[in-house]
C-alpha positions in Angstrom: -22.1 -132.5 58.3 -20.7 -132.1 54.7 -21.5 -128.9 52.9 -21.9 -129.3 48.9 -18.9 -127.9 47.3 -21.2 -125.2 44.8 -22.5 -124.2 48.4 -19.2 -123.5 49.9 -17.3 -122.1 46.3 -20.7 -120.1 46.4 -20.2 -118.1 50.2 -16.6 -118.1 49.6 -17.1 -116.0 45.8 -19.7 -113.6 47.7 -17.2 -113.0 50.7 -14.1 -112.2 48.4 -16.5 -110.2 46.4 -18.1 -108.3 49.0 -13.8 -108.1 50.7 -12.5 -106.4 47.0 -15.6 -104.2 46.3 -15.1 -102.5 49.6 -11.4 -102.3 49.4 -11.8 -100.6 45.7 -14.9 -98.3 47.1 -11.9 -97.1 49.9 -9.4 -96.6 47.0 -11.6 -94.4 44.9 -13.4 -92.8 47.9 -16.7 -93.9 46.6 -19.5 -94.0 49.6 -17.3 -91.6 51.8 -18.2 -87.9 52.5 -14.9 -86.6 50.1 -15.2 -83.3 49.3 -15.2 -83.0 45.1 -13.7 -79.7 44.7 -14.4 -78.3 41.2 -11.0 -76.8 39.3 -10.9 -73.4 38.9 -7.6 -73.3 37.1 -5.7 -75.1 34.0 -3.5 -77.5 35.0 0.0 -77.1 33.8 2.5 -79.8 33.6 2.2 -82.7 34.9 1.6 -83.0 38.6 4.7 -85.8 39.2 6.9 -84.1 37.1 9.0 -85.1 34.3 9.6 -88.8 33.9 12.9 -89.2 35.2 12.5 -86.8 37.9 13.2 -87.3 40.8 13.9 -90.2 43.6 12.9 -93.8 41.9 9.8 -94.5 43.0 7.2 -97.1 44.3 3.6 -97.2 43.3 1.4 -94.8 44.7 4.5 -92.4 46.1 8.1 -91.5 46.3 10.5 -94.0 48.0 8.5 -96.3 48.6 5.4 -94.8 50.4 2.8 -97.3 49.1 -0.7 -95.4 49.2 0.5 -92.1 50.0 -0.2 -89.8 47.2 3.0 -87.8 46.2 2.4 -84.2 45.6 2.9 -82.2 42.7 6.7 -81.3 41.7 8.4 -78.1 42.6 8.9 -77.9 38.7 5.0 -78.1 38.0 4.0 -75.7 41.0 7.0 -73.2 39.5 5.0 -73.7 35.9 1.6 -73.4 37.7 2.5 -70.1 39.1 4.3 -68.6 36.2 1.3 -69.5 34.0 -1.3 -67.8 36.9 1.3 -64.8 37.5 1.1 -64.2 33.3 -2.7 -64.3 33.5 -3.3 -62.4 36.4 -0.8 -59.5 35.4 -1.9 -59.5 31.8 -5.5 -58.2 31.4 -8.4 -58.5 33.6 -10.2 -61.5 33.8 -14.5 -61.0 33.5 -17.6 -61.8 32.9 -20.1 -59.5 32.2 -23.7 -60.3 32.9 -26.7 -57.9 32.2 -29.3 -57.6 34.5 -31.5 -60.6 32.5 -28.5 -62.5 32.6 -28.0 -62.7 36.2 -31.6 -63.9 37.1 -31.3 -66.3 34.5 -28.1 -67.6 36.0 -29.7 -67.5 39.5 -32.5 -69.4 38.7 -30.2 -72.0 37.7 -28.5 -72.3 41.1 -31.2 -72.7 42.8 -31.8 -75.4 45.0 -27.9 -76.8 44.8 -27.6 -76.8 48.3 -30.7 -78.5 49.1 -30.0 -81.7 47.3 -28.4 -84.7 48.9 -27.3 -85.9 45.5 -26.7 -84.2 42.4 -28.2 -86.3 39.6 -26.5 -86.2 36.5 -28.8 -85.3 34.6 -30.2 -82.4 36.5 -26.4 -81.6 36.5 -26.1 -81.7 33.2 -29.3 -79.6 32.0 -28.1 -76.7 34.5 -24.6 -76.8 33.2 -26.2 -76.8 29.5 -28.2 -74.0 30.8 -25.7 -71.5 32.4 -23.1 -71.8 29.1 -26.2 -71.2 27.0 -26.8 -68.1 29.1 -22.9 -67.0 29.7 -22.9 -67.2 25.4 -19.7 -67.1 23.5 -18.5 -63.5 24.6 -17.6 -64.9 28.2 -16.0 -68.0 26.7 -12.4 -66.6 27.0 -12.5 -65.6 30.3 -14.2 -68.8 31.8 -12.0 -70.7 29.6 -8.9 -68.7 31.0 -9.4 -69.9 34.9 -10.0 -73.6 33.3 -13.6 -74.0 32.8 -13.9 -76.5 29.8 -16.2 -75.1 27.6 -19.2 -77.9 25.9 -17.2 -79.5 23.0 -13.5 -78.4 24.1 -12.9 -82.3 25.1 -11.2 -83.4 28.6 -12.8 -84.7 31.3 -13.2 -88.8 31.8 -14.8 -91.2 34.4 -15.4 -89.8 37.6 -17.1 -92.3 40.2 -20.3 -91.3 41.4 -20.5 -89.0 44.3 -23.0 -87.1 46.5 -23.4 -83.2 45.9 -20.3 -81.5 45.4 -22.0 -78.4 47.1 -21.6 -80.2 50.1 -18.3 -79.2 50.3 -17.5 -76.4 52.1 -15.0 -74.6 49.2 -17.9 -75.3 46.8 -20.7 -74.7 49.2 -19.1 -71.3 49.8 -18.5 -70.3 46.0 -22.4 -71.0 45.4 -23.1 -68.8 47.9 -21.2 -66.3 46.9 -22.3 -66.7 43.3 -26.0 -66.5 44.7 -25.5 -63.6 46.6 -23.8 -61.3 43.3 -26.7 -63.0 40.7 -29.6 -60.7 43.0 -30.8 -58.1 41.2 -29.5 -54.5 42.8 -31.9 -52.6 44.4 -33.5 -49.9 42.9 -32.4 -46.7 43.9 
């Protein structure tokens, strides 16, 4: 039986396609339950180190560790706690909410947990929502622990994932954010 050559260039295309659009999903973690932790700090330095630094290297890890991920230099974690030790020991870090505040804020988390995927848009009207409310006499202090403030730049592509309040760091700061945005009881 002969098979038409467009026929057989056709299955072989969609196999290699389908092979390298898994493999890529695997290296980006996209379709996986990963856990998208949310920073909390600045990051200081850069995480390998100076160039230079170090053993030579092979992609994706020291000495040749293809894939693994190398961690973060003794030099950067040194900077990283310097920085945090000067902010923590200077003057404390808060924000101050008044009472119309809070309920403002909580009606904005709720219903995070509840969602198996965090649209961006409904991500991005909340987020819009909770600066608007937080106003610029909080922006120090968030901007201190490295919450990016609208306009301040950063950021970049992040694949699409499923709701980072899934997680159980984030799933337990939302929690705990819920829990200090109810109004105190009246005495």
């Amino acid at each position: 039986m002969k098979i038409p050559t467009i026929w057989a260039t056709g299955v072989i295309c969609l196999v290699l396609g389908v092979a390298i659009g898994i493999l890529a999903a695997m290296y980006l973690g996209i379709g996986g339950h990963t856990q998208v932790v949310l920073p909390t700090s600045p990051v200081v330095g850069d995480a390998a180190g100076p160039p230079g630094a170090g053993a030579k290297s092979a992609p994706g890890g020291p000495a040749g560790k293809v894939g693994a991920p190398s961690g973060p230099s003794a030099a950067s974690q040194l900077a990283t706690l310097v920085t945090k030790l000067d902010l923590l020991t200077n003057a404390p870090l808060t924000v101050t909410l008044v009472d119309d505040q809070k309920a403002a804020v909580a009606e904005q988390l709720v219903g995070l947990e509840e969602l198996d995927y965090l649209p961006e848009a409904d991500a991005q009207k909340r987020l819009d929502a909770l600066f608007e409310i937080l106003g610029e006499p909080n922006k120090d202090a968030l901007s201190a622990v490295g919450v990016r403030w609208p306009g301040a730049g950063g950021g970049g592509f992040q694949p699409p994932y499923p709701n980072p309040f899934h997680g159980p760091a984030n799933a337990e700061a939302l929690s705990s954010l819920q829990e200090r945005m109810k109004p105190a009881p009246a005495e």
